[in-house]
C-alpha positions, -999 to +999 in steps of 0.1 A: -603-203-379-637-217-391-673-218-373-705-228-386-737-223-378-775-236-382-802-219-390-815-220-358-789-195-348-785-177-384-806-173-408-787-177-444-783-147-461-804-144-489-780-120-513-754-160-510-788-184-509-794-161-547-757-163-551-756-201-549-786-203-567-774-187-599-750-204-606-752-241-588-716-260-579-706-285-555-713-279-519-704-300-492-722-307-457-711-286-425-694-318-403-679-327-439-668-290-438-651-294-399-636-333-412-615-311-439-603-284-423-592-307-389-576-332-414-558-301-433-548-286-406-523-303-379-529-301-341-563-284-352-587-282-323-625-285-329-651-275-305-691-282-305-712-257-285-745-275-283-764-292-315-763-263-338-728-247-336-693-257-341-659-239-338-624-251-352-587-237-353-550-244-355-519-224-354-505-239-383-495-213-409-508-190-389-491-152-388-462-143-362-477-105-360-514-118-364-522-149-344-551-167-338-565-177-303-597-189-288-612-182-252-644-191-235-657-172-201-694-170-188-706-192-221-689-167-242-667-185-272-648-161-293-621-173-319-600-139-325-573-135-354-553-104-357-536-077-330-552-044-314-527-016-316-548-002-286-549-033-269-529-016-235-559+012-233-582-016-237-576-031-213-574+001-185-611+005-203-626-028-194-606-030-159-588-062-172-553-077-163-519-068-179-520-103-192-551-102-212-550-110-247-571-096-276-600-126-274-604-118-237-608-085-242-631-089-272-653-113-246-653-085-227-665-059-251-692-077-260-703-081-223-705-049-224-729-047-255-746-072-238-751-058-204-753-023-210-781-025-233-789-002-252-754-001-263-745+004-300-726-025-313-706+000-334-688+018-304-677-016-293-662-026-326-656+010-335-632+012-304-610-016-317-577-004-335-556-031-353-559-056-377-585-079-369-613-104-373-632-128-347-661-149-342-681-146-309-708-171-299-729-164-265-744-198-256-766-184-232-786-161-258-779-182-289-764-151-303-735-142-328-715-114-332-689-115-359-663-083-375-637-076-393-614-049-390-620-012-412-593-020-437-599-064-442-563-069-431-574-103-419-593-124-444-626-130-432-651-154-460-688-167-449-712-190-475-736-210-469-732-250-467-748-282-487-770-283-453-779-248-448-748-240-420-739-203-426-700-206-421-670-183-416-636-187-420-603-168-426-596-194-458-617-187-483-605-217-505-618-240-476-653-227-480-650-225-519-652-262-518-681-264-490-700-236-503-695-232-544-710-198-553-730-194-518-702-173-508-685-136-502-658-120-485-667-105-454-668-070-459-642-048-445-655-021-418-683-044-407-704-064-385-729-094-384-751-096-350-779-113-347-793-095-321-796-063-345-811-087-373-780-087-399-748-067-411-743-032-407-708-012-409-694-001-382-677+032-397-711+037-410-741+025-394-769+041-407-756+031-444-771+005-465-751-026-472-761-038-507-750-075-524-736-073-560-737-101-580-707-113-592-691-128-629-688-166-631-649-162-635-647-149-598-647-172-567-672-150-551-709-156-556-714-120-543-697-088-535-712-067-504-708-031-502-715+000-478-737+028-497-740+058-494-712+088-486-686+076-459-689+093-427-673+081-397-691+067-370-688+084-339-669+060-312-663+081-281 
C-alpha cells in the first residue's frame, strides 16, 4: 500500500528533510512515485483524493493471514494492512455488522476520535490488538491519521519525495528509490495525526519521540525512537 501527500496536508518532517540533506541521493517525484508502484504491481488500483493526495494498492504478494484492503465512507479513505485479534469485540464496541472488516472498523474508530472530541487518539489506536498498519485520510478536514501496530509486524516506511510529498508505504525498497536518505521506518507502537501536530506513541504518550541519525551503510536516513521509561498507556 502506498499514499502520498503534499505539504498542504503534511508538513515534511524535519528529522528526514536533515536526513536527506546529509547525505543527498536520487529522489524521484511523487506521480513518478505512484507510475512505479502501479506498473510493479499487477491489477494495482490508484486513487486521487483531491489535488494534494493520492492512495495506491494491489493484492499482489500480499499476506494470506495479513491482507490489505481499502474502504471509503463519509469522505473517510483508509488503506488497512494486517488483522485485529479483537476484531469480534470491535465490532460489538462500535455497533457495527458481523460482516465488517478491519478498514471499516478503523473508519469507525477514527469517527469516534473525530466526533467525540476531546478524545485521545491513543485509546483509539491503543484498543486495537493484532498486527497492523493503515493509512486514513478524512477529506472533509484535510486530516491524516496513520499507525502501526506495538510490535511493527507490518512494515510501515514514510520519506519524503523529489517534490516535497511525504509518503508511506509498506515497501520500503519502493520509497528507497523515490526518497534516497529522506527516509525511516515507521516506528513501532506509534502514531502520526495531524490534528495533534506530529507523532506520538501510543503505548506512551507523554514520551518524547527523538530521530537518530543513521550510518551511510544503512538504507535508513533516520532511526525514530520513544524516550523515556516505558509505561503503558492506559486504554480502558
Amino acid at each position: 500500500m502506498l499514499g502520498v501527500f503534499s505539504s498542504a496536508i503534511v508538513s515534511p518532517p524535519d528529522e528526514l528533510v536533515a536526513a536527506g540533506s546529509r547525505t543527498p541521493s536520487p529522489k524521484m517525484t511523487a506521480n513518478a512515485l505512484i507510475n512505479r508502484f502501479c506498473q510493479s504491481n499487477a491489477s494495482a488500483v490508484s486513487v486521487h483524493v483531491g489535488d494534494h493526495v493520492q492512495l495506491a494498492y494491489s493484492h499482489d504478494n500480499e499476506s494470506v493471514i495479513q491482507p490489505r484492503s481499502f474502504a471509503v465512507k463519509d469522505e473517510i479513505f483508509c488503506l488497512f494492512e494486517g488483522a485485529l485479534d479483537n476484531l469480534g469485540s470491535l465490532r460489538q464496541q462500535y455497533g457495527l455488522a458481523k460482516s465488517a472488516n478491519e478498514v471499516i472498523l478503523v473508519i469507525e474508530a477514527y469517527k469516534a476520535l473525530r466526533d467525540r472530541a476531546p478524545y485521545p487518539p491513543n485509546h483509539v489506536v491503543g484498543h486495537l490488538r493484532g498486527n497492523f498498519a493503515f493509512i486514513v485520510f478524512d477529506k472533509s478536514t484535510s486530516t491524516l491519521f496513520v499507525a502501526s501496530d506495538q510490535f511493527g509486524k507490518v512494515p510501515l516506511s514514510w520519506g519524503i519525495t523529489a517534490d516535497g510529498y511525504v509518503a508511506f508505504a509498506d515497501d520500503a525498497d519502493l520509497l528507497k528509490g523515490a526518497c534516497g536518505k529522506s527516509l525511516a521506518s515507521f516506528p513501532q507502537g506509534c502514531f502520526y495525526s495531524t490534528t495533534v501536530g506530529g507523532l506520538r506513541s501510543y503505548e506512551n504518550p507523554k514520551n518524547v519521540i527523538t530521530a537518530v541519525p543513521a550510518t551511510d551503510e544503512e538504507i535508513w536516513g533516520a532511526t525514530f525512537k520513544v524516550e523515556g521509561p516505558a509505561v503503558l498507556a492506559a486504554t480502558k
